[in-house]
C-alpha positions in Angstrom: 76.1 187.5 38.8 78.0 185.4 36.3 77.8 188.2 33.4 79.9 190.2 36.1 82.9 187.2 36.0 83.2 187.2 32.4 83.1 191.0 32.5 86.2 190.7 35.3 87.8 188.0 33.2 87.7 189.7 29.9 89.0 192.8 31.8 91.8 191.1 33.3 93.2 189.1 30.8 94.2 191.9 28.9 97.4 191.3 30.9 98.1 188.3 28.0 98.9 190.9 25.5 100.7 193.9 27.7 104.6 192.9 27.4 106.6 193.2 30.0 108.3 196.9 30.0 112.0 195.8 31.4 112.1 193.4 28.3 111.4 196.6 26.1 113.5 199.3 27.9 116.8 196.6 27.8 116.1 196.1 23.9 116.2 192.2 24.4 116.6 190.3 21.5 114.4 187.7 21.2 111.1 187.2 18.7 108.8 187.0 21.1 109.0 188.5 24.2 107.1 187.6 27.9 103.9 189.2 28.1 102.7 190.6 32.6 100.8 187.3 32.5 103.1 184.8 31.7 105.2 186.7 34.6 102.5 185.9 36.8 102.7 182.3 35.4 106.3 182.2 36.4 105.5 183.9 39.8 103.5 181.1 40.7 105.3 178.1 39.8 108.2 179.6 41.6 106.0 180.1 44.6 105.0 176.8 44.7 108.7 174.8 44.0 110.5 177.1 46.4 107.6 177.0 49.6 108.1 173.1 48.9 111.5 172.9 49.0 112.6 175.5 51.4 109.3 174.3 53.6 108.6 177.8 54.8 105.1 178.2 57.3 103.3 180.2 54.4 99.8 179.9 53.0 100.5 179.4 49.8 96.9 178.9 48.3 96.9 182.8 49.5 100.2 183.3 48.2 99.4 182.0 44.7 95.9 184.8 44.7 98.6 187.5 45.9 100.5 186.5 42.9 98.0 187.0 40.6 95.7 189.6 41.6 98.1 192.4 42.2 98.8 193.0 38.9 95.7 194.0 38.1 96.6 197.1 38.4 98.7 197.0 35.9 96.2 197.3 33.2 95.8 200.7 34.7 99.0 201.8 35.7 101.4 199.8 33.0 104.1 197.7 33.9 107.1 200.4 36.3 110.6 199.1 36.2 112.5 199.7 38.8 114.8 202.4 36.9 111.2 204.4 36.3 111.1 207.9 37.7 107.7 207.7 39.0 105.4 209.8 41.4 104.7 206.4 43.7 101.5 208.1 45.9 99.3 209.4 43.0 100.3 206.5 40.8 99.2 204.2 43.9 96.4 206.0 44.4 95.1 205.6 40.7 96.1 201.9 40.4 93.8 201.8 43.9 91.1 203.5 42.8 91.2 201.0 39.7 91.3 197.4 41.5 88.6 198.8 44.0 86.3 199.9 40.5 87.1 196.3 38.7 86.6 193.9 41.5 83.4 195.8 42.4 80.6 193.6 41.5 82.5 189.9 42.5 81.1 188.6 45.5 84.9 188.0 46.4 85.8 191.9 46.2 86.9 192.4 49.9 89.1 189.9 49.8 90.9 190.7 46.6 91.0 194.1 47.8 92.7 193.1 51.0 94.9 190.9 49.3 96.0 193.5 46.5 96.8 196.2 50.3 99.0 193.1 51.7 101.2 192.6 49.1 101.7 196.4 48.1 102.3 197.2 51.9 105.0 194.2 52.3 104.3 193.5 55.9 103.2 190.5 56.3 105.6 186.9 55.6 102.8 186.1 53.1 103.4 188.9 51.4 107.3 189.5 51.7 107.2 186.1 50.1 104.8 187.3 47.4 107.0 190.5 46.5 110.0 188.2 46.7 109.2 185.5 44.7 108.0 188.9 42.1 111.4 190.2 41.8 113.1 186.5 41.9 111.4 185.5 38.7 112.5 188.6 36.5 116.3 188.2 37.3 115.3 184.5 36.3 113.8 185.7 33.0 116.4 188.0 32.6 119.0 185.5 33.1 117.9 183.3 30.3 117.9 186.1 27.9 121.4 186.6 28.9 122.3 183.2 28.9 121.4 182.8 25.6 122.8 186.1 23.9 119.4 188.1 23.9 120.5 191.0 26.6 123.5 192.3 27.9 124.5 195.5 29.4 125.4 197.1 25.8 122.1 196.5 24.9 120.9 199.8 26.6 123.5 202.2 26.4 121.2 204.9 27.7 120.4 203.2 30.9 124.4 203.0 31.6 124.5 206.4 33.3 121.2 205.8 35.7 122.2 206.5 39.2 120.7 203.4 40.8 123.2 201.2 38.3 125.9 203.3 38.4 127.3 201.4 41.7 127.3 198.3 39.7 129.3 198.8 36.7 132.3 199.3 37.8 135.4 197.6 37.1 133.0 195.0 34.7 132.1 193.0 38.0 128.8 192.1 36.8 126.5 190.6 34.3 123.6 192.7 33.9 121.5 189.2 35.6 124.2 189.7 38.7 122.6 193.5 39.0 119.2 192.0 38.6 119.8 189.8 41.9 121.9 192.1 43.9 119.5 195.1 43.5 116.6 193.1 44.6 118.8 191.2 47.4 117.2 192.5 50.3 113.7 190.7 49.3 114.9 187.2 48.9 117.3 186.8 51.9 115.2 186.6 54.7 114.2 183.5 52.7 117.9 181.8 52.3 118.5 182.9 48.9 121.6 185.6 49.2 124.6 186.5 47.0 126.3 183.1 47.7 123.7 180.9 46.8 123.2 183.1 43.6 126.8 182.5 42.8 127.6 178.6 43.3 124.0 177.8 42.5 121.7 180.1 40.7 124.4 181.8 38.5 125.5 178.4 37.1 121.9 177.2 36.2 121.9 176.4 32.7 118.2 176.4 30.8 
């Protein structure tokens, strides 16, 4: 029924107004800051310039509905960073429950459903795409708040003694946007983009 699509889209497009939490947690300086769906905005752009230039056998109109519709549960669940010490199976379970409630009445709901499953299990090259063009685009965003003064590792004292940084900070190596792309690394390399390429390429990219 078309009263249920409205329904879904008012319910979904609450996304415009949840901020993203690794924005918050690094006390980023900056007016305004990126909202879950202009993330997924990003996401798919990216998606679509890098499958075009590094010509990879996806499906990217299935990609691009990967992109988007796992975050539904995010309304649900909030936005996790990765520094989050979080109970993954209940909290899976409940974002679950959740898409399999909201998508109920679309005539589409099996395959959002089975699209949501793909991307959260990561096994398929559709999907290993999705997630890494996901983590790509925050070091991205994260890189033009560094770039332009609005985050650096001070800004987050508190975070400094996490044990997933800690192997990072020594000896000042890194920018807080080099830990961004080195913790994620092992998503984006199947796909050409490795510590190299962040380095003479990426790194240097001035927006």
């Amino acid at each position: 029924m078309l009263n249920d699509a409205f329904k879904f889209y008012y319910e979904i497009t609450k996304l415009k107004d949840m901020l993203r939490q690794g924005a918050i947690v690094w006390n980023v300086k900056k007016e305004r800051l990126e909202s879950i769906a202009e993330h997924t905005f990003g996401c798919c752009i990216l998606a679509m310039s890098l499958q075009s230039e590094l010509n990879l056998d996806i499906n990217i109109d299935k990609v691009l509905k990967m992109m988007v519709i796992h975050e539904i549960e995010e309304i649900c669940i909030g936005d996790i960073t990765p520094l989050d010490k979080i109970e993954k199976e209940t909290l899976n379970n409940k974002a679950k429950e959740y898409v399999d409630n909201i998508v109920s009445n679309l005539k589409i709901k099996d395959e959002l459903i089975t699209l949501t499953d793909e991307f959260n299990e990561a096994k398929t090259f559709d999907a290993l795409f999705a997630k890494a063009i996901d983590k790509l685009e925050c070091v991205l965003e994260f890189k033009k708040y560094h770039d332009n003064g609005c985050v650096s590792l001070n800004s987050a004292p508190h975070l400094l003694s996490n044990p997933k940084l800690k192997p990072y900070l020594e000896d000042n190596k890194y920018d807080l946007s080099d830990i961004f792309f080195i913790f994620n690394l092992e998503h984006y390399e199947k796909f050409g983009i490795n510590l190299d390429y962040w380095y003479k390429h990426l790194k240097n990219l001035k927006i």
